[in-house]
VMD Tcl script that draws the C-alpha trace (Angstrom):
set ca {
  {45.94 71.50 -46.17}
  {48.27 68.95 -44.79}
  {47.27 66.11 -41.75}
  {48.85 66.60 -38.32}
  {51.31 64.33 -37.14}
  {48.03 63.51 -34.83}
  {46.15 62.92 -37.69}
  {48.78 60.51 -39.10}
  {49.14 59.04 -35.80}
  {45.04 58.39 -35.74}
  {45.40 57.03 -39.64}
  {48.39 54.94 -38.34}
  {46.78 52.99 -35.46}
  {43.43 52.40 -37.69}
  {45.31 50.85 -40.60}
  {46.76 49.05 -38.37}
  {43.40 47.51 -36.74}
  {42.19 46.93 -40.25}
  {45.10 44.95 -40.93}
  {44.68 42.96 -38.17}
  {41.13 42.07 -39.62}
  {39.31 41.90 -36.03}
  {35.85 40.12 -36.15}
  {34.64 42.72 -34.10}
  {35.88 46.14 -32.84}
  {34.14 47.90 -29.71}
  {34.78 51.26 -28.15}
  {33.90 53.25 -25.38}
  {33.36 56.84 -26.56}
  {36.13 59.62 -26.44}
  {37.09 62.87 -27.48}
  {40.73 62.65 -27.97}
  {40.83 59.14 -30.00}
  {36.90 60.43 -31.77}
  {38.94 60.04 -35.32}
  {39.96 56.31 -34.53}
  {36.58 55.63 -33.63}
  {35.06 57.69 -37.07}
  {37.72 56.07 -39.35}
  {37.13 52.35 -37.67}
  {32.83 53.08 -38.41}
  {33.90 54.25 -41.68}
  {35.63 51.24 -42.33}
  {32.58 49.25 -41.31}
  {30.73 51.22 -43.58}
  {33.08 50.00 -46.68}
  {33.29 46.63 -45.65}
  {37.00 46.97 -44.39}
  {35.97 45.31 -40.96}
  {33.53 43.11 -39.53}
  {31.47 44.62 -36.86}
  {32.26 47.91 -34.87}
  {30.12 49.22 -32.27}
  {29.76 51.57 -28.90}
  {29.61 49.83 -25.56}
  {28.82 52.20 -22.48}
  {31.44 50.94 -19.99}
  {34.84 49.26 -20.54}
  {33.44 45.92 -18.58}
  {31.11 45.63 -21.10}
  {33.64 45.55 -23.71}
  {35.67 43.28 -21.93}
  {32.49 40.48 -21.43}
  {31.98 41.13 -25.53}
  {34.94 41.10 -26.64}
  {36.98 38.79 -24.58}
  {33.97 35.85 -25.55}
  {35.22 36.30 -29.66}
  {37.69 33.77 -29.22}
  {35.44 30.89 -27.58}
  {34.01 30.95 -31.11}
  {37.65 31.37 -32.95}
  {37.28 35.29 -33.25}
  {39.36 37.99 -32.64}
  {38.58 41.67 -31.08}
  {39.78 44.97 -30.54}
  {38.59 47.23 -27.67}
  {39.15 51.18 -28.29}
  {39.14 53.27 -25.04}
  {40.60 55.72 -22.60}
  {43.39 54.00 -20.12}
  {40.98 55.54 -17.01}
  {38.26 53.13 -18.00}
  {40.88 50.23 -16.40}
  {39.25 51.22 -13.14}
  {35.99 50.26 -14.78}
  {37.80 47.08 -16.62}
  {40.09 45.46 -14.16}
  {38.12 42.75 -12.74}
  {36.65 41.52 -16.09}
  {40.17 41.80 -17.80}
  {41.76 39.56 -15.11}
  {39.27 37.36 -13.85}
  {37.83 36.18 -17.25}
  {40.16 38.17 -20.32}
  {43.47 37.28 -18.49}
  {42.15 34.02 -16.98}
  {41.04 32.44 -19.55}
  {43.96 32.87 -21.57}
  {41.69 35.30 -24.07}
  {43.60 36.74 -27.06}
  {42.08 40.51 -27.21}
  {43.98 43.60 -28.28}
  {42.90 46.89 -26.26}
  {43.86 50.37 -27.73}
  {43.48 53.43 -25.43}
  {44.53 56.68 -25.16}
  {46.46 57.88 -21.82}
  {45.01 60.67 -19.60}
  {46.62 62.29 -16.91}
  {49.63 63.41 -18.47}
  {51.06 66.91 -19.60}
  {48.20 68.55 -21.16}
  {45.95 66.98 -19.08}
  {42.68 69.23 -17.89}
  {41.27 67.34 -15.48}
  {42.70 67.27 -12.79}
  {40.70 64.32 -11.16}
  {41.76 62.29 -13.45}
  {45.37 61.59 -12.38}
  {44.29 59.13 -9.77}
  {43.13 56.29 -11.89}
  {45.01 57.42 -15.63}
  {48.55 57.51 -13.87}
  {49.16 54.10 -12.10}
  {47.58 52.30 -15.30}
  {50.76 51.05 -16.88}
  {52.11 49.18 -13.68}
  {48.72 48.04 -12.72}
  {48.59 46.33 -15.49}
  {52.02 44.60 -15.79}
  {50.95 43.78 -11.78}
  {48.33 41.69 -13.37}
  {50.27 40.21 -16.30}
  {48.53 42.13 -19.18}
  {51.51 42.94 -21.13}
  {51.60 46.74 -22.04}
  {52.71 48.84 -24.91}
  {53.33 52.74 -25.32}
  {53.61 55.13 -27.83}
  {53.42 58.88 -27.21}
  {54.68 62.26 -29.72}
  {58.36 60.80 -29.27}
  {57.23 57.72 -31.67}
  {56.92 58.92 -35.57}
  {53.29 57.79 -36.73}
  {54.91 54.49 -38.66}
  {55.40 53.60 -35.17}
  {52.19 53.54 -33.84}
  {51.13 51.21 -36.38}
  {53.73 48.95 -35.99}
  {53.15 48.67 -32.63}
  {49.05 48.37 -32.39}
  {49.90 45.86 -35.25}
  {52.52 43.79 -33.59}
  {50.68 43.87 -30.12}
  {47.78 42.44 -31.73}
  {49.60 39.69 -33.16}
  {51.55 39.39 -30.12}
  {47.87 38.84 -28.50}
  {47.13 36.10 -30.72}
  {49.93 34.05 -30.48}
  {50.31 34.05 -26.47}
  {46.36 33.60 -26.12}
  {46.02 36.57 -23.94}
  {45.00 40.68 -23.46}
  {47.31 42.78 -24.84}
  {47.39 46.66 -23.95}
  {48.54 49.75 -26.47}
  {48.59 52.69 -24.04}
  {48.62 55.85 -26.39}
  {49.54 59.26 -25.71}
  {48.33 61.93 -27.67}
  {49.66 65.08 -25.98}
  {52.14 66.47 -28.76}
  {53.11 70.40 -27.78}
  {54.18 70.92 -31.29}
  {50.75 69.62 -32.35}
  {47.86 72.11 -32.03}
  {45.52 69.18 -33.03}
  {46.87 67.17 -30.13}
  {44.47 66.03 -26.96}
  {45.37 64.70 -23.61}
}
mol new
graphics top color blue
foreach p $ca { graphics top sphere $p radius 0.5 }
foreach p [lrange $ca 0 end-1] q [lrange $ca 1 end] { graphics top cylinder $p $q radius 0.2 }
display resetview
């Protein structure tokens, strides 16, 4: 049986995090990017990266993650774009700040596909709330081949590291051609 372009999107974005050997990797838990989360614990597992474990709300990831580099340490935070309502004031009043290098993956909600409808409010405005607060923003969706995704979760990490700030990959996983696919 062959992968899913979804499935070689998923692959894509966690080789990519591997490669950018993170110190530590936390996520908020998801449906839609579960396989990024299972291949990143899986990696633990085999010693490909450092430390990867759940938090229960986006601030909390951004406290955790966003203190790596006052020890020299880098970090990736896994999530779902409406957890930014959850997020914003830690991301710009200490992540953003303090100049803290952090790379934040997420998949987008509120697109096509999309079944809740309640979810629009927060998931939609995400992009230019961001770029309003300086957190420089990335996207990918089914019109970017799976090499792509990689190359752009790997690049926007580096990107992180070398301006000394939070970088955002917004993700969309809605692919109608793509049975496998979730908003």
């Amino acid at each position: 049986m062959s992968a899913s372009t979804t499935q070689d999107r998923h692959r894509e974005v966690l080789r990519a995090i591997i490669g950018l050997a993170p110190d530590g990797v936390a996520y908020v838990p998801s449906a839609s990017i579960a396989p990024i989360i299972d291949g990143a614990l899986e990696a633990q597992a085999n010693g490909d990266l450092a430390l990867v474990y759940p938090v229960s709300r986006e601030e909390e990831a951004m406290g955790l993650v966003g203190a790596y580099p006052f020890a020299g340490k880098f970090g990736v935070i896994i999530m779902q774009d409406n957890g930014f309502g959850n997020a914003l004031t830690a991301l710009t009043t200490f992540a953003a700040a303090y100049h803290l290098p952090l790379l934040i993956v997420a998949n987008t909600r509120g697109g096509l596909g999309e079944y809740n409808s309640m979810i629009h409010s927060i998931s939609e405005p995400v992009p230019e709330l961001l770029r309003s607060a300086n957190i420089p923003v990335f996207r990918v969706d089914r019109r970017n081949p799976p090499e792509d995704w990689g190359a752009t979760v790997k690049e926007a990490g580096n990107h992180a590291k070398m301006t000394f700030r939070p970088v955002t990959v917004l993700m969309e996983f809605y692919d109608h051609k793509d049975g496998k696919a979730k908003a």
